[in-house]
C-alpha positions as CSV (number, residue, x, y, z in Angstrom):
1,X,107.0,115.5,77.6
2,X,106.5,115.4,74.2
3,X,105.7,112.3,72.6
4,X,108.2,109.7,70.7
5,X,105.8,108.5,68.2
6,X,102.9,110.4,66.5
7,X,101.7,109.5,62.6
8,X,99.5,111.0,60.2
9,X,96.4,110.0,62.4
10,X,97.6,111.4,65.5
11,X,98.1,107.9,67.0
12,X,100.4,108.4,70.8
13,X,102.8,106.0,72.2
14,X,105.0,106.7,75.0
15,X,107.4,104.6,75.6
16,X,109.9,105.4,78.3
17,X,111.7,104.1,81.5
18,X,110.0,106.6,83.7
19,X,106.9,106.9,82.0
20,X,105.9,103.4,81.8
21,X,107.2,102.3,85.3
22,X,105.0,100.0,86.3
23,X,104.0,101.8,89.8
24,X,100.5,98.8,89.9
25,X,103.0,96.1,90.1
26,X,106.2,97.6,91.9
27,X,104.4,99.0,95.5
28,X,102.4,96.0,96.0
29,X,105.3,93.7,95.8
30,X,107.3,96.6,97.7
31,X,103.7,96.3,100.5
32,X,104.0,92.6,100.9
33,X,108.0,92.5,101.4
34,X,107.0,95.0,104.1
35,X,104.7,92.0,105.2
36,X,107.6,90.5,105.6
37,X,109.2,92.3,107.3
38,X,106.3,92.6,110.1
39,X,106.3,89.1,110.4
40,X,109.6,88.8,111.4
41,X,109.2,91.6,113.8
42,X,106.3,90.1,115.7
43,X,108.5,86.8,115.5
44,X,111.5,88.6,116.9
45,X,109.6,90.7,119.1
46,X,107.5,87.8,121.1
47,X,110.8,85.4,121.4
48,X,111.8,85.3,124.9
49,X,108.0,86.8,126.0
50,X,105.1,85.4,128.5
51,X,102.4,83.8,126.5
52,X,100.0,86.4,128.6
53,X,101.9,89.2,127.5
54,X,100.5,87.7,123.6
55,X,97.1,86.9,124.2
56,X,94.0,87.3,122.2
57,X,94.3,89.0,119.0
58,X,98.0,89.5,119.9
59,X,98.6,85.9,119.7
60,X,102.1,85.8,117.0
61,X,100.2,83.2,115.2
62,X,96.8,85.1,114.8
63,X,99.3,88.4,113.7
64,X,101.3,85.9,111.4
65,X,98.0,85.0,109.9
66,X,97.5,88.6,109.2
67,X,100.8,89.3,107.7
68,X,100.9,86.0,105.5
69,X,97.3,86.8,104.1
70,X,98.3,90.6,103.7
71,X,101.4,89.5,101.4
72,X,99.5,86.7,99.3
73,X,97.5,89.4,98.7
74,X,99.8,91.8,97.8
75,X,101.7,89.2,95.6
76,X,99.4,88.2,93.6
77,X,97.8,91.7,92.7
78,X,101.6,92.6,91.6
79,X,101.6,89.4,89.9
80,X,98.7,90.2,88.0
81,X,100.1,93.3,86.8
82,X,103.2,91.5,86.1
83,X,101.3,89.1,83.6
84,X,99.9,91.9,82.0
85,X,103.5,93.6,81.4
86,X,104.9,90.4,80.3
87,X,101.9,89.7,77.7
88,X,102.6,93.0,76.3
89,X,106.0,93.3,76.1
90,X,106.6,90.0,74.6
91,X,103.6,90.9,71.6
92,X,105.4,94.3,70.6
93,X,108.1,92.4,69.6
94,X,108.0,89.3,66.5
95,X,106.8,86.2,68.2
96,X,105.4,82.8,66.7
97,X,102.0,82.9,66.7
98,X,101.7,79.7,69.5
99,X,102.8,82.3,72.1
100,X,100.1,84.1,72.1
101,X,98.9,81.1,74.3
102,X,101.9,80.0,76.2
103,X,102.6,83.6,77.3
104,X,98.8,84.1,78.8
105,X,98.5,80.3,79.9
106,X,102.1,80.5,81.9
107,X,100.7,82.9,84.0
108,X,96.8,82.2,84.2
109,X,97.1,79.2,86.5
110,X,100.1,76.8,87.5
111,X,98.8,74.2,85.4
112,X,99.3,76.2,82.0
113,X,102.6,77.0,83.6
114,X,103.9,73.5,83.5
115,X,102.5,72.9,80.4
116,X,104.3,75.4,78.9
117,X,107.2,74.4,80.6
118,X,106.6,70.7,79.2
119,X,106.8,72.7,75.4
120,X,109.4,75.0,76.1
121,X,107.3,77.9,75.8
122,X,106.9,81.1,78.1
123,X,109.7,79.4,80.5
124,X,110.2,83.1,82.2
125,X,106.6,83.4,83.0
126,X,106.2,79.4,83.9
127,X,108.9,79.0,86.2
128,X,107.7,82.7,88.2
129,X,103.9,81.6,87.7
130,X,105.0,78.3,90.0
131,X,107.5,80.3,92.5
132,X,104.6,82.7,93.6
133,X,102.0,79.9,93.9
134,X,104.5,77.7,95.8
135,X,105.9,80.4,97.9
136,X,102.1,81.6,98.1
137,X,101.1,78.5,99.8
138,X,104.1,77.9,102.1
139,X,104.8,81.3,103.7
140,X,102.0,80.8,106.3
141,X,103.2,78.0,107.6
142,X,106.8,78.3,107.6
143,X,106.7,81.6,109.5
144,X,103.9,80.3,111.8
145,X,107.0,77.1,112.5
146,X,109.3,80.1,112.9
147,X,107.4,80.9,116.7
148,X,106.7,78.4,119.1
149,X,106.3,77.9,122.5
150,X,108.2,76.6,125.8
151,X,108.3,76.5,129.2
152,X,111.4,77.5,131.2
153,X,112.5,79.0,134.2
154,X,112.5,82.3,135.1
155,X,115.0,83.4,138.2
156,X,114.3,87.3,139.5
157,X,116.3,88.3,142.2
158,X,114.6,91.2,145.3
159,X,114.2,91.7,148.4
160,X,111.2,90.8,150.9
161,X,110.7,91.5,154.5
162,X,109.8,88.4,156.2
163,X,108.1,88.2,160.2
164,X,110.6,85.8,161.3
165,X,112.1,86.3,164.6
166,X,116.0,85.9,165.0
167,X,115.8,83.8,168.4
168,X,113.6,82.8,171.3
169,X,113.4,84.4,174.8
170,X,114.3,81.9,177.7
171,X,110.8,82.5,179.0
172,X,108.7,81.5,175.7
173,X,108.0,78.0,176.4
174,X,106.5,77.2,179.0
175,X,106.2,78.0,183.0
176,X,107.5,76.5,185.9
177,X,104.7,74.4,187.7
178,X,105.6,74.0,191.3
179,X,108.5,73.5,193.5
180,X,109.8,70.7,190.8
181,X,111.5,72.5,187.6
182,X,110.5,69.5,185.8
183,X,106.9,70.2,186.0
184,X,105.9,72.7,183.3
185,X,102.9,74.2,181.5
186,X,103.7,75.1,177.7
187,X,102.6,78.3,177.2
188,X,99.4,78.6,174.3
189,X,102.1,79.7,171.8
190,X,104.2,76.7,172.1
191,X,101.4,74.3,172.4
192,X,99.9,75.6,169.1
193,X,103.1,75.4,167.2
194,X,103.7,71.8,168.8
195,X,100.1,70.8,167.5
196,X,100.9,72.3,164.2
197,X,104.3,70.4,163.9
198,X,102.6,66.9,165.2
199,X,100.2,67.8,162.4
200,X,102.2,68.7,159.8
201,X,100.5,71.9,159.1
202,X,102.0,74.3,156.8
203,X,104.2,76.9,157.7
204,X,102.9,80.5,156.8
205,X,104.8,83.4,157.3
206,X,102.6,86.6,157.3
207,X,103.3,89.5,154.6
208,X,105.4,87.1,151.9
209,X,105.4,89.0,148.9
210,X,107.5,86.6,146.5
211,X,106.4,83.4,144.6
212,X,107.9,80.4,144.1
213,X,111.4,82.1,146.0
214,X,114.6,80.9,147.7
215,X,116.2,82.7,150.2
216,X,118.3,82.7,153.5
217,X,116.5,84.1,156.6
218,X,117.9,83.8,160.8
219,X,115.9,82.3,162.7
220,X,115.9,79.8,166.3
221,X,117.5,76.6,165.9
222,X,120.6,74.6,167.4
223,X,123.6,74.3,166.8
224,X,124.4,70.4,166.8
225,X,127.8,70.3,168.5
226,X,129.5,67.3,170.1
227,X,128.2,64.5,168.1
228,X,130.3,61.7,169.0
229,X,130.0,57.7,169.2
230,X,130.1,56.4,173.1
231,X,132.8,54.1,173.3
232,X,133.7,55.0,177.0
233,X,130.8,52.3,178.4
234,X,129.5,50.4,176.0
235,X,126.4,48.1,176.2
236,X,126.9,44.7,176.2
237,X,123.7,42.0,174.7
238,X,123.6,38.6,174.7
239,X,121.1,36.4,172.9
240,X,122.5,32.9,173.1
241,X,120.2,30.5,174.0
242,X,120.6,28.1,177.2
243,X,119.5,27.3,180.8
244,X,121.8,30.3,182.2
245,X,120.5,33.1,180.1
246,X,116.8,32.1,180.6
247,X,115.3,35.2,182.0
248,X,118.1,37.4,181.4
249,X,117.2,41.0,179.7
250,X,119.4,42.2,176.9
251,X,118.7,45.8,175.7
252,X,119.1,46.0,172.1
253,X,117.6,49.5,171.6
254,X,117.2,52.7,173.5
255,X,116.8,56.3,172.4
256,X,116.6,59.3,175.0
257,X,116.4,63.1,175.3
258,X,117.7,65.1,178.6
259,X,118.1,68.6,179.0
260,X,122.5,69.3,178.9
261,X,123.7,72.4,180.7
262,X,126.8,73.8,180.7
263,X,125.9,75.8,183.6
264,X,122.1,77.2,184.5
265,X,122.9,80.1,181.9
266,X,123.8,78.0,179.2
267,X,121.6,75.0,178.5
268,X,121.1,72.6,175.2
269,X,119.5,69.4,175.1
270,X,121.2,66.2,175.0
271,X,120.1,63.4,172.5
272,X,121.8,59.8,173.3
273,X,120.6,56.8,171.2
274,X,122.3,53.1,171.5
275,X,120.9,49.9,168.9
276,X,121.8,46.8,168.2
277,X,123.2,47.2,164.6
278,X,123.4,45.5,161.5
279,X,126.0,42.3,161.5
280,X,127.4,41.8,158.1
281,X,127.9,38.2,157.0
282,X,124.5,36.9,157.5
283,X,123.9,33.6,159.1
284,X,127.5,32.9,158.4
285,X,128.0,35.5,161.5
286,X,125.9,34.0,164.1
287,X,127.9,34.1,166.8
288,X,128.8,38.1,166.0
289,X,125.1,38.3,165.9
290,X,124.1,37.0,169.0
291,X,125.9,38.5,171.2
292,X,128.3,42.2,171.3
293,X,128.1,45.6,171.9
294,X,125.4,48.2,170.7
295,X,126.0,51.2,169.1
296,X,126.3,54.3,170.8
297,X,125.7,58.3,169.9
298,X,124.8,61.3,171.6
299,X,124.5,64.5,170.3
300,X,124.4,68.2,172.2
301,X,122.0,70.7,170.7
302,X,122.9,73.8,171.5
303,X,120.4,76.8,171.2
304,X,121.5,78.8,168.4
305,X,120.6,81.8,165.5
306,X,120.7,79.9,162.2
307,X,120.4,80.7,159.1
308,X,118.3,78.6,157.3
309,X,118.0,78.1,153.4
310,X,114.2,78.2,153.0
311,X,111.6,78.2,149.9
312,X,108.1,80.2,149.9
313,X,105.8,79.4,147.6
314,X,102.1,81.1,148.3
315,X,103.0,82.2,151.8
316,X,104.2,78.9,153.1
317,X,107.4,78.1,154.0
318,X,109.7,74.9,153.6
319,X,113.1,74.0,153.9
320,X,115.3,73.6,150.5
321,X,116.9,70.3,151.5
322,X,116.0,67.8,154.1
323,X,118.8,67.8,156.3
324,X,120.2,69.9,159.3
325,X,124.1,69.6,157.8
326,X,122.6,72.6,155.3
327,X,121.7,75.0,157.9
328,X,124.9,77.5,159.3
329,X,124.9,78.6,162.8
330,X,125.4,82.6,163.3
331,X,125.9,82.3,167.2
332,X,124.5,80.7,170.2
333,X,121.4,81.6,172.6
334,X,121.5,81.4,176.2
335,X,118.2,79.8,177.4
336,X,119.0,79.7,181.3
337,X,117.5,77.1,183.8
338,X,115.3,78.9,185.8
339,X,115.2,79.0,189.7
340,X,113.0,76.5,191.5
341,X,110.2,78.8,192.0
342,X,106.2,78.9,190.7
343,X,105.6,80.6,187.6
344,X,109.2,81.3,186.1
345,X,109.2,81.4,182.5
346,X,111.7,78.6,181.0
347,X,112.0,77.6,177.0
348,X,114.8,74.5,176.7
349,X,112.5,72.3,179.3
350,X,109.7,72.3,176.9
351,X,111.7,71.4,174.1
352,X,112.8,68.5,175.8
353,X,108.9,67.1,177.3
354,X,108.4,67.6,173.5
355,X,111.5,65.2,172.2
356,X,111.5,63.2,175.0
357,X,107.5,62.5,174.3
358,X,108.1,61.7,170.9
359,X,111.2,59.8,170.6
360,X,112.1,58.3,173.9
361,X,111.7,54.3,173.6
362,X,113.6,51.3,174.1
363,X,113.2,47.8,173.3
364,X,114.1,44.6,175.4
365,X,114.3,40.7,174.7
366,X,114.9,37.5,176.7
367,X,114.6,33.9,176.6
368,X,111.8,32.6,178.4
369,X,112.5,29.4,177.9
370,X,110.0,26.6,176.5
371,X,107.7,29.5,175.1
372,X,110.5,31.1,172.8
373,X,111.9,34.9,172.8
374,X,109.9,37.6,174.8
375,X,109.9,41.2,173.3
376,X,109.3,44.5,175.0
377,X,109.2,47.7,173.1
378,X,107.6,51.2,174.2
379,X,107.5,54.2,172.7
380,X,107.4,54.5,168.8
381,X,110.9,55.0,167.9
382,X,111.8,51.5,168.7
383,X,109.2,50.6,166.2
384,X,109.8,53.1,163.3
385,X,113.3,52.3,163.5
386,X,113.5,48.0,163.5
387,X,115.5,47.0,160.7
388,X,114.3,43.1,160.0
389,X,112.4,42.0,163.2
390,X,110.4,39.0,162.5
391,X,108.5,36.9,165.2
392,X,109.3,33.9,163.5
393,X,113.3,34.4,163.7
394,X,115.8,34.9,166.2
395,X,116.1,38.1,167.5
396,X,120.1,37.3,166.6
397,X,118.9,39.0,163.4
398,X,117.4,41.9,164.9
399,X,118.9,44.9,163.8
400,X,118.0,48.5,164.2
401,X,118.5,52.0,161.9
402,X,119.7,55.6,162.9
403,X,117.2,57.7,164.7
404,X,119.7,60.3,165.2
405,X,119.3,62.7,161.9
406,X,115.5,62.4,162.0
407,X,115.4,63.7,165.7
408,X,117.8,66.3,164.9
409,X,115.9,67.6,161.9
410,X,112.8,67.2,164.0
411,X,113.8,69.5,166.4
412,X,115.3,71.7,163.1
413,X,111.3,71.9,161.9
414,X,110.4,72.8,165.1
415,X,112.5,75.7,166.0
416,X,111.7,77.2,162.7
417,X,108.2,76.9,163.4
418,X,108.7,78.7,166.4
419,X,110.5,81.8,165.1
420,X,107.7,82.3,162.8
421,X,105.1,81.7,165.1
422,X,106.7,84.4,167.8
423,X,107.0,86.6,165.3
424,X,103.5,86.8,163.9
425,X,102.3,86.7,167.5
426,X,104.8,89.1,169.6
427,X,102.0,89.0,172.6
428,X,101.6,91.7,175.2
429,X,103.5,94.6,177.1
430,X,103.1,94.9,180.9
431,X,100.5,97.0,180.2
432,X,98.3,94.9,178.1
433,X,99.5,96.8,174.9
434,X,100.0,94.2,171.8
435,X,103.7,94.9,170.9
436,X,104.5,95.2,167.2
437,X,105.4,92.2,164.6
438,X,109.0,91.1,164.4
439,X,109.9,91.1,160.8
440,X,113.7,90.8,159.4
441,X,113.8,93.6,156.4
442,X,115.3,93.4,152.7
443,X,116.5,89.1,152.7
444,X,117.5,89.2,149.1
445,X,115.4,86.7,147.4
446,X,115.9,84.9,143.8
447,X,112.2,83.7,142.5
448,X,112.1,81.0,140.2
449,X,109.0,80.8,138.1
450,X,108.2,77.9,135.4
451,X,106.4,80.5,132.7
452,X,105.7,79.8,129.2
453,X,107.1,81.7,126.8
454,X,106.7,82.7,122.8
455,X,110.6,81.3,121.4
456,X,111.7,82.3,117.9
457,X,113.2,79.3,115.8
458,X,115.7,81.5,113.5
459,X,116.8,78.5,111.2
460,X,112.9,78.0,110.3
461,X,113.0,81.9,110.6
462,X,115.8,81.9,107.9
463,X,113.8,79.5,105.5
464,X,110.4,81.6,105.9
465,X,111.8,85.0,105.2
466,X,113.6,83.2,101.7
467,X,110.3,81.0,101.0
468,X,108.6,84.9,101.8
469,X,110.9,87.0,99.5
470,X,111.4,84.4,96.8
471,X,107.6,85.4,95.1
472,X,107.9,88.9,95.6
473,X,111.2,88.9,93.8
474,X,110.5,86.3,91.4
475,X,107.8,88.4,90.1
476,X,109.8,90.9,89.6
477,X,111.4,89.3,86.5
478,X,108.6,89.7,84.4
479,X,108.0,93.2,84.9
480,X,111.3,93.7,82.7
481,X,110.9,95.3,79.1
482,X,108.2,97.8,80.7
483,X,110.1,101.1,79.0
484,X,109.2,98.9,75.5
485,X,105.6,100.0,76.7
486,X,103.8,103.2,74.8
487,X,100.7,103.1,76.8
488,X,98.6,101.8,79.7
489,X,97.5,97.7,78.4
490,X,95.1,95.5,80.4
491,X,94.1,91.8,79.8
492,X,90.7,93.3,78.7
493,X,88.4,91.2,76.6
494,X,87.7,94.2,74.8
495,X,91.0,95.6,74.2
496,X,92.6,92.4,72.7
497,X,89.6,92.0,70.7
498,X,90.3,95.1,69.6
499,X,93.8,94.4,69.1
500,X,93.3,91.0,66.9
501,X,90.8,93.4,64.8
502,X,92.5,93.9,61.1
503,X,92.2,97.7,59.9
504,X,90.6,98.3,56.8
505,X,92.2,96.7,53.8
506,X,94.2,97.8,50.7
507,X,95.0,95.5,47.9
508,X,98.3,94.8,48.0
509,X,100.6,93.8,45.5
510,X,99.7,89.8,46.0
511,X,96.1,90.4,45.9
512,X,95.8,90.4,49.8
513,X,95.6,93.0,52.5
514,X,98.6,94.9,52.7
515,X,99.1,96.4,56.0
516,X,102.6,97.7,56.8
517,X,104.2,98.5,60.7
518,X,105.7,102.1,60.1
519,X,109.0,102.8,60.0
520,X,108.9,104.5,63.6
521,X,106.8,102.0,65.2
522,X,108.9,99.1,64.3
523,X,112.0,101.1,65.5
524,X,111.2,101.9,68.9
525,X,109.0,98.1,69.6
526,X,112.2,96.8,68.9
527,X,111.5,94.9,65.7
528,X,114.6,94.4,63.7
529,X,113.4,92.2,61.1
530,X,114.2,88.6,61.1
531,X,115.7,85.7,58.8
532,X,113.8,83.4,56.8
533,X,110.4,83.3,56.4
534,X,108.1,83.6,53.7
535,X,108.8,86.9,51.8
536,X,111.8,88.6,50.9
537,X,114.3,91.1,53.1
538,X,112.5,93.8,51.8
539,X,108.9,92.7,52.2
540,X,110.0,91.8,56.1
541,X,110.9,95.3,56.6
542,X,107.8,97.2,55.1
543,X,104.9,94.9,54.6
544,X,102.9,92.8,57.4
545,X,99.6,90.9,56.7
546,X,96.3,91.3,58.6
547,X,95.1,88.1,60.7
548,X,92.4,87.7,58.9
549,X,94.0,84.3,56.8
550,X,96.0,83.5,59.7
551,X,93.0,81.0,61.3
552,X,91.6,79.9,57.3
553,X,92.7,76.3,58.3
554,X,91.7,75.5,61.8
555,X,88.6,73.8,63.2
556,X,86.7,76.8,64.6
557,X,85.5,75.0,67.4
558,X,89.1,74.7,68.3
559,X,90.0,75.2,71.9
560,X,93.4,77.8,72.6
561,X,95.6,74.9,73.2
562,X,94.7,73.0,70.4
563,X,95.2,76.2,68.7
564,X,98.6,76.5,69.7
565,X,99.6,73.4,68.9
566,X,98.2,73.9,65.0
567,X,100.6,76.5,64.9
568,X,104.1,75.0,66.2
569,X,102.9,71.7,64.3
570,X,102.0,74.1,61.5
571,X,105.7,76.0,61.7
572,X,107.8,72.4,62.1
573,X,106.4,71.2,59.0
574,X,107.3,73.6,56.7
575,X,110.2,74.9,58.5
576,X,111.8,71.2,58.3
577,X,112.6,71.2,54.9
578,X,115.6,72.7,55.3
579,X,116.9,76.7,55.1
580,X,114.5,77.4,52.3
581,X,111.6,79.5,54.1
582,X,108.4,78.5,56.4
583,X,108.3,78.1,59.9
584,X,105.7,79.1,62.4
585,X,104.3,82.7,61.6
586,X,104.9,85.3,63.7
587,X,103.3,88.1,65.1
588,X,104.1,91.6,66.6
589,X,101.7,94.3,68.0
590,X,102.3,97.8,66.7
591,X,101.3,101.0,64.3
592,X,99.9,99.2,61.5
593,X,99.3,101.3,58.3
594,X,96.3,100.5,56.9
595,X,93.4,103.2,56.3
596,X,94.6,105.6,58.5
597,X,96.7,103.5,60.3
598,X,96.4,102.2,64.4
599,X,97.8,99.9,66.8
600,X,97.0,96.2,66.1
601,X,98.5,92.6,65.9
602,X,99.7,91.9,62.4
603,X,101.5,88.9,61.2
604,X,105.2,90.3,60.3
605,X,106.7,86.4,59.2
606,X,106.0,83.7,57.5
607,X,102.2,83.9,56.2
């Protein structure tokens, strides 16, 4: 393309939308939007994420690092380029002499910028040259704010086949010892998952392949039918004192477990409990207390499948809630009462030696007379169940709590154990041939995990990407007027040495250097001429002065702001005398003819 300007000496400028389009300041600031942009991705992108899944160098911070170092980067080399443009396109055109300070301190460091904002000065350049540092300083954080982490809980629904076995055999228990059915021998199988219930051991269920899951599986258990209060006989007590009642035996607790069968192909156990309750009223209700009826329940547990709401969490097996009224019963098992012969296999007598063992007790008082009240308790329930029994007091005030939902759920733990056990050990075939593991197949599952995860906090999001964007775009404003540009400038030492350098001098008309813009160069720099000042219309249009009077006055150890201020002070004092000329002189770079005319700074008013 040809150029727009060329003089006698063969002196090129270029301006131009296109040709001066500032490519060093545009695609950095177009790089660190796309920062930006990454930053929101990787904030985005790790929201709703495990932390393990972000580890390492992954880590959203360590990447936001990245990214926020990457676009201060960026920033500020557009910025710098910005500057330059700025500088340059505010000198081609008439400007007082002071902002040849202002418009390179603005943008050298924040603290020129408010400076020059405290003078009015440069208030494009100040205001972006504290943006981009502000904005510069905050992005990092505010986008690091933006990600976060918390811990919440995860739910995954499958499926997991589980060696649980639906129901017992009648035969599983124990054997028949002798001509008496009531004699038995638990078989190795029960015994061990008795020992493990008396100790509490956990319950493992072989091949569990989910974590922390809740599911539904069929297993043995009972069916607790027939739970009813026993008003039929009651029991009376009486613990007045006198001569007639001494000796006389008042049972004020008893719990007991029998075996209940329908006929011998249908069996359960029977649980029966009867206590001396609490009398409301206090001592006020003596007489209430001292003498009544206990309270009676008996409950039939029938062998049953249930389906029992369980959670496994690394293998082991527990129930969801503590109580059997969870549990639903899919239909009931026959365990039969075996014929009174050696060695027959039977299941519901063992369960009973077991419960009868463990909670059969009752507890007895009477008044011996001169020594006091004499207690009898055996077996622990009695015991584990007193309500306020005190040596010291009557035993009027004896009460005792409900045994009957504890023995239930005991003998719920129990069977459970049981299924699992039989199915992880199925035994032997006729033959001697281990028989395959019982397992139930596909129980849907839900797993609930506590995981922590990477969260995205979109309003602090919001405020980062604006805080992000706002320097970027800021800087764009002062890379307007580059098409006023007709070549390539830099901040260069030597180039604006070179551009303050006066050309060789003529004698002008006034006995000074006359050194005019030409024609051409003050067209297309924009310089229109100007009002007031210190020669005529004329002399404005065609005639500018070198700089080499223009720092006659000043202290030449003078520092750049002290400079500046000489000028403005220098302008307001003989500008203030009213429309008649002076002012502050200004300045314009551009085509100065001189001896063979070339690009300079000249001063174009008021000098």
């Amino acid at each position: 393309m040809e150029p727009l300007i060329v003089d006698q000496a063969g002196i090129i400028w270029n301006p131009g939308v296109h040709r001066r389009f500032p490519w060093l300041g545009i695609i950095p600031l177009v790089l660190s939007i796309c920062c930006t942009g990454l930053a929101i991705g990787v904030v985005l992108q790790s929201s709703g994420q495990p932390e393990a899944d972000w580890s390492g160098h992954r880590q959203p911070g360590v990447l936001l690092a990245y990214t926020s170092t990457l676009a201060n980067a960026l920033t500020g080399l557009a910025f710098a380029q910005a500057a330059v443009v700025f500088f340059w396109t505010q000198a081609v055109q008439p400007m007082p002499v002071s902002n040849l300070h202002y418009n390179w301190a603005s943008s050298s460091s924040v603290i020129g910028a408010f400076r020059s904002l405290c003078r009015k000065k440069a208030i494009r350049a100040s205001i972006v040259t504290i943006i981009v540092t502000i904005t510069s300083f905050l992005r990092g954080p505010l986008m690091q704010r933006a990600s976060f982490v918390q811990i919440v809980d995860v739910s995954h629904n499958g499926t997991v086949d589980l060696q649980v076995k639906h129901n017992i055999s009648d035969t599983w228990g124990g054997t028949v010892d002798g001509r008496d059915t009531r004699n038995v021998m638990f078989t190795s199988e029960f015994a061990q998952v008795t020992r493990d219930f008396q100790a509490k051991a956990p319950i493992h269920i072989e091949g569990a392949s989910c974590e922390n899951c809740t599911l539904t599986v069929k297993a043995f258990g009972f069916d607790v039918d027939h739970c009813e209060e026993l008003t039929s006989s009651p029991t009376n007590y009486n613990l007045t004192v006198g001569l007639a009642t001494i000796g006389n035996v008042s049972r004020i607790f008893e719990s007991a477990i029998d075996v209940w069968f329908e006929h011998r192909s249908f069996t359960g156990l029977n649980i029966s409990t009867k206590r001396k309750a609490h009398s409301d009223g206090g001592d006020e209700a003596w007489s209430q207390a001292c003498s009544g009826k206990l309270v009676g329940q008996t409950c039939i547990l029938v062998p049953s499948v249930v389906a029992y709401n369980i959670s496994i969490t690394g293998g082991h097996a527990s129930f969801q809630t503590d109580s059997w009224k969870d549990d639903r019963v899919v239909e009931h098992i026959n365990l039969t009462w075996p014929v009174s012969s050696v060695g027959s296999g039977i299941t519901i007598l063992p369960l009973q030696v077991v419960g009868s063992t463990l909670f059969n007790s009752i507890a007895e008082v009477w008044w011996s007379g001169a020594v006091g009240w004499a207690t009898k308790a055996d077996g622990l329930t009695a015991n584990l169940y007193t309500g306020n029994w005190s040596a010291a007091r009557f035993p009027c005030h004896q009460f005792y709590l409900d045994p009957m939902d504890d023995i239930i759920n005991s003998y719920r733990e129990l069977a459970f154990r049981m299924s699992v056990h039989a199915a992880n050990n199925p035994g032997h075939d006729s033959l001697g041939v281990p028989l395959p593991r019982e397992e139930q197949k596909g129980i849907p599952y839900t797993s609930h995990l506590t995981q922590v995860q990477y969260a995205a906090a979109i309003p602090e999001l919001l405020l980062a990407v604006a805080v992000s964007l706002a320097g970027p775009v800021a800087t764009m404003a002062l890379l307007w007027g580059w098409w006023r540009l007709g070549r390539n400038f830099s901040m260069s030492p030597l180039e604006l040495a070179y551009a303050f350098t006066s050309p060789p001098p003529e004698k002008g008309p006034y006995g000074k250097s006359s050194i005019t813009l030409s024609s051409d160069s003050k067209s297309d720099l924009g310089y229109h001429g100007g009002g007031g000042g210190g020669v005529t219309t004329t002399q404005q249009e065609n005639e500018a002065s070198g700089m080499d009077g223009l720092f006659a006055d000043c202290d030449s150890n003078a520092s750049a702001g002290e400079l500046a201020d000489h000028f403005r002070n220098k302008g307001k004092a003989s500008g203030g005398g009213g429309g008649g000329g002076g002012g502050e002189p200004k300045i314009q770079y551009g085509v100065v003819n001189g001896e063979g005319g070339r690009f300079s700074f000249a001063v174009v008013e008021g000098f």
